[in-house]
N, C-alpha and C positions, 0 to 999 in steps of 0.2 A: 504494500500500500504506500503513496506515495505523500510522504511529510506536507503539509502546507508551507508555503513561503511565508516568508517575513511579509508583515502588512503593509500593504500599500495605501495610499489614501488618494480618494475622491470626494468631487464636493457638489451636491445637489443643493441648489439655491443656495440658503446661508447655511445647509448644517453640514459637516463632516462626515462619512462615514470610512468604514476602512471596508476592504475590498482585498482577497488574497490570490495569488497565481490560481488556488486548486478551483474558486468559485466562479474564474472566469473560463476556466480550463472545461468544470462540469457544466457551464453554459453551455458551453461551445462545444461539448461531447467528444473533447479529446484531454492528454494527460496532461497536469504541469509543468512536466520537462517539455513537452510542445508548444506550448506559451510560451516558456523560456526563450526556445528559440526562436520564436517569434518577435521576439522584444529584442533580442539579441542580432538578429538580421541575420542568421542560418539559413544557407541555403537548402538545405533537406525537409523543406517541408511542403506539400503539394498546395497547387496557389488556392484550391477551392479552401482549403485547413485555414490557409495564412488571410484569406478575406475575410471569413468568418470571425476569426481570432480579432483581427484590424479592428472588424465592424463592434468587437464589443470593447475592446477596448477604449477606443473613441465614444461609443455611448455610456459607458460607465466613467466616463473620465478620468480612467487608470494612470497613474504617474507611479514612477518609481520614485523611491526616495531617494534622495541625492545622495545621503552616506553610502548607499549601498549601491549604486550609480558604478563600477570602475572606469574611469576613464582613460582615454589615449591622449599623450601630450601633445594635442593637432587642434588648430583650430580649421576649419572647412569654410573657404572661401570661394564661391561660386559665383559664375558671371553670367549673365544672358549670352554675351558676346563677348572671345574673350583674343582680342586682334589689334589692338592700339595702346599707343602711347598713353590713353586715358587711362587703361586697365593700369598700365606700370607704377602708375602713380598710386594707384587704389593700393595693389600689392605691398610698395614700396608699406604704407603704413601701416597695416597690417603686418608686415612684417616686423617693423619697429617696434611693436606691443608686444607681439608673441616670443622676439627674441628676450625682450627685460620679461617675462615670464616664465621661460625655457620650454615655449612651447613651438612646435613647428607647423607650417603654412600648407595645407594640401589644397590645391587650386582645381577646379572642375567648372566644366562649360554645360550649358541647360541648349546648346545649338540653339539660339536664337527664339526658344521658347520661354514667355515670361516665367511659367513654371517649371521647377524641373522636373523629369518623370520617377515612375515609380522604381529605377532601378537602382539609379543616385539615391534614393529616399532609404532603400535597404543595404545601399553600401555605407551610407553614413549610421545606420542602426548598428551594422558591425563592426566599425570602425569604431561607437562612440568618443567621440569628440568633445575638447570640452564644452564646444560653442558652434555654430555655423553663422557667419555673415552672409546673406544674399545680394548683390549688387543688381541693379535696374531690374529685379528680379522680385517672385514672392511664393509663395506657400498656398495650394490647394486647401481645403481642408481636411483632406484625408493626411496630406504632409504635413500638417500643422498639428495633427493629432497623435503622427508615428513618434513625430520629434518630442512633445508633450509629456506623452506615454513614459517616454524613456527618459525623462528630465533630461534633454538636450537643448539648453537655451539657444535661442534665435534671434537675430538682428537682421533687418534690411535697411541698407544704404542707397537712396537716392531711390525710391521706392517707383514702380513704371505707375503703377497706382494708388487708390486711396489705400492703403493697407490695413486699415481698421484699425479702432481705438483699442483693441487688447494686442498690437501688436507694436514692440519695441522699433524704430526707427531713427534714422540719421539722414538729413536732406540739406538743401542746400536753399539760400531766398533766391530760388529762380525767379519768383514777379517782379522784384525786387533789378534784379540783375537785367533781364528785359527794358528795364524802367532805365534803369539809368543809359544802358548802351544806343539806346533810341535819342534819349533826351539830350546825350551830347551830339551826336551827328544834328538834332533840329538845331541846337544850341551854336555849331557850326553854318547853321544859314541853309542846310536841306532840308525841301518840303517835298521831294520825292524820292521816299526810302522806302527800297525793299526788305523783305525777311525772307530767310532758307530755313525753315522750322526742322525742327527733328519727325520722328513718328506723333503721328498724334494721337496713337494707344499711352503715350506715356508721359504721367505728370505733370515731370520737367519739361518736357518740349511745350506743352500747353500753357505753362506757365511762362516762359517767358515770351512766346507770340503774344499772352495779355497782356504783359508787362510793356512789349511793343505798341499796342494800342492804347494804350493807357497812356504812353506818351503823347503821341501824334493827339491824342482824342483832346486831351490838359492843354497842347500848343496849339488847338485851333484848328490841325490839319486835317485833311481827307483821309479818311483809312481803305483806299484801296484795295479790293479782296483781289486784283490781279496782279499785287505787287507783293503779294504773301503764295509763296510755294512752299510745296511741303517736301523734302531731305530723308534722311535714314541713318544721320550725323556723320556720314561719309564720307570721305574725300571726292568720290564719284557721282556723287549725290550734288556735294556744291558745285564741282564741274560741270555737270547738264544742266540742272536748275538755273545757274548761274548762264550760261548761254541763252538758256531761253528768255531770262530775265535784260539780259544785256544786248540782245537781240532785238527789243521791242521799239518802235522807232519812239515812244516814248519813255525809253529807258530810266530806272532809276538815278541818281547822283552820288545813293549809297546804299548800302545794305546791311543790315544785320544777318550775320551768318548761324547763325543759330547755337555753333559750337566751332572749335577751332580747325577741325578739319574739314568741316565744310569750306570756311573760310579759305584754307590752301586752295579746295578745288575751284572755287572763287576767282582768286588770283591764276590761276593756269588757265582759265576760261577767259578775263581780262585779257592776258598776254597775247592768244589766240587772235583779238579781236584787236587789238591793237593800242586797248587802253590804258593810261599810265594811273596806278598807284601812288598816290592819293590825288594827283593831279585831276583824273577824270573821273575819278571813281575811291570813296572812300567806303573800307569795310572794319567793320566789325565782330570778333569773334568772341568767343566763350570757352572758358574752362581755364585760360594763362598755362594750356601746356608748354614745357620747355621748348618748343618749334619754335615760337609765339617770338622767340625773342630772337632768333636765327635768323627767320623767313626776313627775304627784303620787299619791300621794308618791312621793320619788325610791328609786327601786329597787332591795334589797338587791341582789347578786349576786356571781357570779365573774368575776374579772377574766382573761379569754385576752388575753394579749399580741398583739394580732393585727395591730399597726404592725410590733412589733418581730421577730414569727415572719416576716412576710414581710420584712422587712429581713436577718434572716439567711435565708433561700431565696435573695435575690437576690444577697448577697455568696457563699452555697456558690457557684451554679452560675456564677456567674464568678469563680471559684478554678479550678473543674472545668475552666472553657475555657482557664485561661492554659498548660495541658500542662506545668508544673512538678511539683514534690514534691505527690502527693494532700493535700487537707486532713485534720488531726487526725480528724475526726470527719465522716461523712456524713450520719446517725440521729441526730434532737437534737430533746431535747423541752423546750418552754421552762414556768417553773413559772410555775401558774396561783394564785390569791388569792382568798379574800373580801373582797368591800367591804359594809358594812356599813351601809347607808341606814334610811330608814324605813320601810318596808314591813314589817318583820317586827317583832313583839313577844308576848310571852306571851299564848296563847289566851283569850279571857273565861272567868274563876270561876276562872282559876289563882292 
């Protein structure tokens, strides 16, 4: 006969109750060593066993307790997309936390899907980790329940969407940053500026398109819906957009690129056409990656803190794991800046 586990706890509305491996085991009409493995991200167990198992877990709102938790010195760091100089910077902080921890970086890509699937979900159940950070990323509710289950704390950074009030995050004042990148090029004497937005499934990129209207709306200007295209924060992306934008015979005077590699493809689209940099064409980009300062000329933009945004993701979510006093704050948005290069300057005949 097989011992009951140590109790677990769940929590129905406000009361407590405890909950053991063998109860969710005898639900589920299999043993408590098959739960185990279940919790544990064993692959030997048939998927019809391990749904079932999931499915009560998550309605009983089973957590392991954290003492009995073991973990691996890794934090799990995952990207939507994981292909640019953005990411290195994410890394980059993350890594400066987990090193003054002694813990190490394991990196995984969701391909281009804001979730990621059910297989990452069971390699990170067997790996347990002390933490996982999401970036432009987030959690189903079944993954939100695996990780729960297993007292595996979770952070997303720079969220694609609203990622709800019970869940930990780290972002950046993209309306904010919108707002200002617009309001210097008006402030430079253009009344017709374009935008290269990102996806517009995600937060950030809608946030600061509003931030771009917001401007023009405050100065009085027209917010032309044919002078807003929408990007994929690409380089490739600014490149065509960018031609088609600079193509129009009544072409912009400048633009907001949405982020900084659009921006590049911007400028390579300019050159094509035979435009001079800031002479004919003032742009604007976003994030202050280290290119920003390279690229000739070096390129106005906004500065996202994006060493320092994942350095706080990676101190939240090992607060989350140490099961003391919750941190002051879970929702934290770090503020964004203009820097101010040479790319931009007052439109010619102004």
């Amino acid at each position: 006969m097989t011992s009951p586990q140590p109790a677990e706890t769940r929590t129905q509305g406000r009361s407590a109750q405890t909950a053991t491996l063998a109860e969710i085991a005898r639900e589920a009409g299999v043993s408590a060593p098959t739960v185990s493995k279940v919790l544990n991200g064993r692959a030997d167990v048939a998927p019809g066993t391990r749904s079932r198992v999931e499915e009560l877990l998550r309605v009983h709102g089973y957590r392991r307790r954290r003492a009995e938790a073991t973990r691996s010195p890794l934090i799990d760091l995952v990207f939507h997309e994981l292909e640019s100089a953005w990411a290195m910077e994410v890394i980059r902080g993350v890594e400066n936390v987990a090193r003054d921890a002694g813990l190490s970086v394991v990196l995984s890509e969701s391909a281009g899907r804001l979730t990621p699937g059910r297989t990452w979900a069971d390699q990170v159940a067997a790996r347990r980790p002390h933490g996982v950070i999401l970036v432009l990323s987030g959690l189903d509710e079944s993954g939100r329940a695996l990780l729960t289950s297993r007292s595996i704390p979770f952070v997303v950074m720079d969220p694609a969407g609203d990622p709800g009030t019970d869940v930990p995050s780290i972002g950046a004042t993209n309306w904010q940053g919108g707002l200002a990148a617009t309001r210097h090029l008006v402030e430079l004497g253009h009344t017709r500026i374009g935008a290269i937005s990102g996806p517009s499934r995600m937060m950030c990129s809608r946030a600061r398109v509003d931030g771009y209207r917001a401007a023009l709306e405050t100065a009085g200007l027209p917010v032309d819906p044919a002078l807003i295209v929408t990007g994929d924060f690409h380089h490739d992306a600014g490149y065509r957009q960018g031609l088609a934008l600079l193509r129009r015979e009544d072409r912009p005077t400048a633009v907001f690129a949405g982020n900084d590699l659009q921006a590049l493809g911007l400028y390579e689209a300019a050159r094509e056409l035979g435009l001079r940099i800031p002479e004919d064409l003032s742009v604007v980009g976003f994030d202050d990656l280290p290119v920003a300062r390279w690229v000739g000329p070096p390129l106005t933009t906004v500065r996202q803190p994006l060493t320092e945004m994942a350095e706080a993701a990676a101190r939240l979510v090992l607060d989350l794991g140490k099961g003391a006093d919750a941190p002051a704050a879970t929702r934290v948005e770090l503020a964004t800046s203009l820097v101010v290069r040479s790319s931009t300057a007052a439109p010619a005949g102004a």
